[in-house]
N, C-alpha and C positions, 0 to 999 in steps of 0.2 A: 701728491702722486698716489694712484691708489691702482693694487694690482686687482684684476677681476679675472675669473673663467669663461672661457666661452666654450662655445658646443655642448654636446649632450653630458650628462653627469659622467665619471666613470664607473659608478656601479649599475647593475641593469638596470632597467628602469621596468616597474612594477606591471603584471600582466592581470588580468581579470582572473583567469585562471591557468593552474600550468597545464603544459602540454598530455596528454593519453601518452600513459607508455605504448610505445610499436615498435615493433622490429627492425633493423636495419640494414640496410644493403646499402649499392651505389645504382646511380644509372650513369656512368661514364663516369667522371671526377665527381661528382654531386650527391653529396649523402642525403638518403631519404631514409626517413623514422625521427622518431619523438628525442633522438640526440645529436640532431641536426636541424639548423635552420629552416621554415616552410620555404618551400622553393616556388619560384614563379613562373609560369608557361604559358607557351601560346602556342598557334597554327600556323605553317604560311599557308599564304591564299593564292600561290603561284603553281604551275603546272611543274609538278618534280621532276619530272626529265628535261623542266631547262634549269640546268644546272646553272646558268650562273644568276639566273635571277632570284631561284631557291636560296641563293652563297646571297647576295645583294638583301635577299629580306630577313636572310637568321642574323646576317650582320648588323640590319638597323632595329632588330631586334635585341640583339645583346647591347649594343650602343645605350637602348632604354633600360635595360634590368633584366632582360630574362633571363634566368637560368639553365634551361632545359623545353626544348623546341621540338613540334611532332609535325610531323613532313606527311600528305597524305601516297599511299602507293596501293592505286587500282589498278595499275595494268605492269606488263613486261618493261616498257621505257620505263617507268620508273623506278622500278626494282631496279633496273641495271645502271640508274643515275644515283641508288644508293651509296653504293661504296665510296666514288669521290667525294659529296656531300658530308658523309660521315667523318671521314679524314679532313677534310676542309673547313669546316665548320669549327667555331670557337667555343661553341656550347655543346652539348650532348643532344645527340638526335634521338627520336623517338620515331619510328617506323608506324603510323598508323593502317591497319589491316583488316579487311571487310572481303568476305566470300570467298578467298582462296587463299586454302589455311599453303598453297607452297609459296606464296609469300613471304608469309610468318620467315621461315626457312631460307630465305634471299636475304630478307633482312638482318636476322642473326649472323650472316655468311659476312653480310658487307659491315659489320664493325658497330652498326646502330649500337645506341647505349642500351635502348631499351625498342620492345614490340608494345604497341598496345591488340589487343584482342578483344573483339565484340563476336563473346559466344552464340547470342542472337543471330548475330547474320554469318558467320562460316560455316558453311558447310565442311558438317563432319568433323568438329571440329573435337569435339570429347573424345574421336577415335585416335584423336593425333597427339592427345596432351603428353602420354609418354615421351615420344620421339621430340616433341618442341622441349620438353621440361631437361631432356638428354641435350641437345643439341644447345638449350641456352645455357645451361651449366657448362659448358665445354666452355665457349667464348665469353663467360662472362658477363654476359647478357638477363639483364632485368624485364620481367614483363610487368605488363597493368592489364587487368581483367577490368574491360569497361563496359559494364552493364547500361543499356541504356535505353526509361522509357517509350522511344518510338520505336527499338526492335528489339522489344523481347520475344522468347522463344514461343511458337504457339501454343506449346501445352501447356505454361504459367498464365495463357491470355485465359486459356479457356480454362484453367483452374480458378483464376479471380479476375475474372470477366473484364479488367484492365490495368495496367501499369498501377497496381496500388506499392504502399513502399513494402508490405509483405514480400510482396512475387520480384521486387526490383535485389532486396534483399536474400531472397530464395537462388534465385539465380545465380548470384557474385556467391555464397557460400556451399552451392556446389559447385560448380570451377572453380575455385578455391581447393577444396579436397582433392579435387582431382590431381592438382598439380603437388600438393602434400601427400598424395599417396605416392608418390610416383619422388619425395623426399627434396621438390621444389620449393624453396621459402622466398626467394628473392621477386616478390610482385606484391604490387599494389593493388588497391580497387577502388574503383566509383561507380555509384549507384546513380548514375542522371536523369533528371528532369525536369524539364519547362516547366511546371511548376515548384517556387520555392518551398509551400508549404511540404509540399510530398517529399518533395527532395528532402531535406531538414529531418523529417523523420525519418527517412530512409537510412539515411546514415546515421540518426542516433540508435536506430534499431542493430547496423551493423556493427557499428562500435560496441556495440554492449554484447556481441557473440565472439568478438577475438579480435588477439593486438596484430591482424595488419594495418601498415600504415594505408592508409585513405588520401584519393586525389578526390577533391572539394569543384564543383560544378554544376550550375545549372544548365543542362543543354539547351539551346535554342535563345537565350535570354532577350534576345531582338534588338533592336537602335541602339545606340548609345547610352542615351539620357537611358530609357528603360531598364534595360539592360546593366548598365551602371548600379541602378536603385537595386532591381530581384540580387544582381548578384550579391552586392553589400549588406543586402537583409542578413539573404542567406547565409552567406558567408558569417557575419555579425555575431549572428545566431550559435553557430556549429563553433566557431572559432574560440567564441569567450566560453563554452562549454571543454575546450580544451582537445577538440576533434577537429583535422586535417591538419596533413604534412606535405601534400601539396595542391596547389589550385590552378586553375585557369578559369578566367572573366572571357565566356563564349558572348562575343559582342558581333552586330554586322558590322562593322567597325574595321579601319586599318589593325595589322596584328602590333602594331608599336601601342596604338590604345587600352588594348586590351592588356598588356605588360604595365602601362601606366599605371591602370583604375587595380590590377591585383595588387602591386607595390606598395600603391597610397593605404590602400585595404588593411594591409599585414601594417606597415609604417603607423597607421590610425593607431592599432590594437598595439602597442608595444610590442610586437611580433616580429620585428624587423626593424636594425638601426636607420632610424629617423635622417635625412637627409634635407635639406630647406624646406622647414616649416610656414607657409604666410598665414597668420592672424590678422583678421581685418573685420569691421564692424559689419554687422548684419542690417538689414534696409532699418533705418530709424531715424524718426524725426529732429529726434536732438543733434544728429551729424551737421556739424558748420561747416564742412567741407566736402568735395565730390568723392565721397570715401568708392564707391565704385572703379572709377577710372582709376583714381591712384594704386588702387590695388589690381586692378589689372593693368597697369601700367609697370608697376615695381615687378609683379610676375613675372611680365612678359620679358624686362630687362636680365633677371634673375636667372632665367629658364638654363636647364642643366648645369648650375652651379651645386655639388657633390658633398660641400660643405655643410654638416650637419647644424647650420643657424636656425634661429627661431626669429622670425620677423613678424613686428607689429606693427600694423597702420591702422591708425585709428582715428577717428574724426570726432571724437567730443570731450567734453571736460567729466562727463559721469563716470567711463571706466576707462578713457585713454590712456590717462595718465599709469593707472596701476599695470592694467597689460602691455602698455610700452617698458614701465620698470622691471617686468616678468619675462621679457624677451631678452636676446643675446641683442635684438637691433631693434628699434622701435618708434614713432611716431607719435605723438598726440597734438592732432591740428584743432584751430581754433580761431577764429578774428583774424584770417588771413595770414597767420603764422604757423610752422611748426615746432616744436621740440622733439629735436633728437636723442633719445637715448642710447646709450651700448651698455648693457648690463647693470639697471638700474640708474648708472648717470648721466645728467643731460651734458652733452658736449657743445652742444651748438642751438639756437633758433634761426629756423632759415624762415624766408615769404614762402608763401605756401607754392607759386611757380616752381620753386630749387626743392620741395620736399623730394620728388620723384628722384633726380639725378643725386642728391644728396646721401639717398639710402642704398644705391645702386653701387657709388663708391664706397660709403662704408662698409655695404654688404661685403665687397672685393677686395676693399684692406682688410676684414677682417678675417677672410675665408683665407687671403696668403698670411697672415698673421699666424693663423692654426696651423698651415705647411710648414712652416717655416719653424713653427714648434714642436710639429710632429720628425722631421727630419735632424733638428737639435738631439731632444731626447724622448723616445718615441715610444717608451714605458713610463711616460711620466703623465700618460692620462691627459685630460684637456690643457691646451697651451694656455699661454697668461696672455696679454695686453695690459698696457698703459696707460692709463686716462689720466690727464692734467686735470 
């Protein structure tokens, strides 16, 4: 009988680099700065005065991981579907605000966690920072100053003839002051833009002027697959430098996608407890078996299981065998057979038809194997199993 561990270690698991000291505040329940987890965000793409279809996508949104959700309000209906949304909602709302700064001011009324602000496009909006920085300090309310290359202000166009990360960076550090003159600290900032390269510098130039926490964004990033790629450069980039506290993956995409690809993002980077890991071989010719389907076969079976396993499927004799021994669950097929492992040993060979169903159960005794450890004794770090 031999007892093994499974799930993730209990001590943290190593990062590239640590986090930028920032500041800290909340936006609703959710602390933002460098002594709180990166938080993940998204858009709905639903008209916000219909209230229940806004409640319907923040809920299949938090369902996937998000955190912290920004609701757009251009007009009166949707100011006035704020306050129920806010109260309603399981995550912290974010009021997003464009051209009339008495929005800003509706939003803060109706409970939002936070405002975000594009000094670019409000009018008049440096006249009002007193009265917004007054009025969010009352309610408790966070802002985000979101600088963003397709509307910056025209006297930064016509000072560096376009969205360079200079003038993106110029902008976010005066509206910044503004709101610290006036002895508001609780906001964040992002410097966005469609392009990653600019972006990337943009925010290393801003991080290197002061510790506010930074929201991580390429705007516009386009399709999915595309979109996917610019943002995980970017992201990549900024992240293992130890800069952003929080992000949103801007995809044309359902907003459930966009929660997904930030999640796996941070979960990549040890930035975020790892939840089902699948390892699976890459196109290669030594694979004796249809390592494609079976691995999106196991996924597909697999799909929102919360259970921090490491799964390997693997289709040859050259590295099968060691990354199935490296995983909590694993696979090395071959000659129309598989070996199964849990945690370095093999338990079973099944024909390679029973691989898929095989892993799918172990995956599921193992995952209630860890509940069932964690509700025992639930300071004692990863649960044990059994293996004959």
């Amino acid at each position: 009988m031999t007892s093994v561990k499974l799930g993730m270690p209990a001590a943290p698991p190593p990062v590239i680099t640590p986090r930028r000291k920032t500041r800290q505040f909340n936006v609703g329940n959710v602390g933002i700065g460098s002594n709180s987890l990166i938080s993940v965000q998204t858009m709905t793409t639903t008209k916000t005065h219909d209230i229940n279809a806004t409640l319907q996508q923040i809920a299949e949104v938090t369902a996937a991981g998000c955190d912290i959700v920004r609701v757009a309000c251009p007009t009166d209906k949707d100011a006035e579907a704020l306050p129920i949304i806010a109260m309603k909602s399981q995550i912290p709302v974010i009021a997003d605000i464009h051209f009339q700064p008495k929005y800003v001011f509706a939003a803060i009324e109706a409970g939002c966690g936070a405002v975000r602000v594009n000094p670019g496009n409000i009018r008049k909006f440096d006249d009002q920072v007193k009265q917004i920085a007054q009025a969010a300090k009352d309610h408790g309310t966070s802002i985000r100053i979101g600088v963003n290359g397709g509307s910056l202000h025209p006297k930064l166009l016509k000072k560096y003839g376009k969205a360079t990360p200079e003038a993106l960076v110029e902008s976010a550090i005066w509206e910044a002051s503004l709101f610290e003159e006036h002895g508001f600290h609780d906001f964040k900032i992002s410097v966005k833009h469609s392009d990653p390269v600019i972006m990337v510098r943009a925010y290393q130039l801003l991080a290197e002027s002061g510790d506010w926490p930074l929201h991580l964004g390429v705007t516009e990033a386009g399709p999915t697959f595309q979109g996917t790629i610019k943002s995980s450069v970017a992201f990549g980039s900024l992240l293992s430098q130890g800069i952003g506290d929080t992000i949103r993956v801007s995809l044309s995409a359902p907003p459930v996608e966009e929660v997904k690809v930030g999640n796996q993002i941070l979960e990549s980077l040890n930035l975020r407890p790892r939840k089902l890991d699948i390892v699976s071989c890459p196109s290669c010719g030594r694979a004796q078996v249809d390592v494609y389907t079976l691995a999106e076969k196991v996924t597909a079976g697999l799909e929102g299981m919360e259970a921090p396993l490491r799964v390997a499927v693997m289709g040859c004799v050259v590295n099968g065998p060691g990354e199935a021994r490296d995983a909590d669950l694993g696979v090395a097929s071959g000659n129309g057979k598989g070996q199964i492992f849990v945690k370095g040993e093999v338990i079973k060979t099944v024909p390679e038809d029973q691989i898929v169903e095989t892993l799918i159960e172990e995956a599921n005794r193992l995952a209630e194997e860890m509940d069932l450890g964690d509700d025992e004794n639930p300071a004692s770090g990863s649960p044990v199993v059994s293996v004959s």
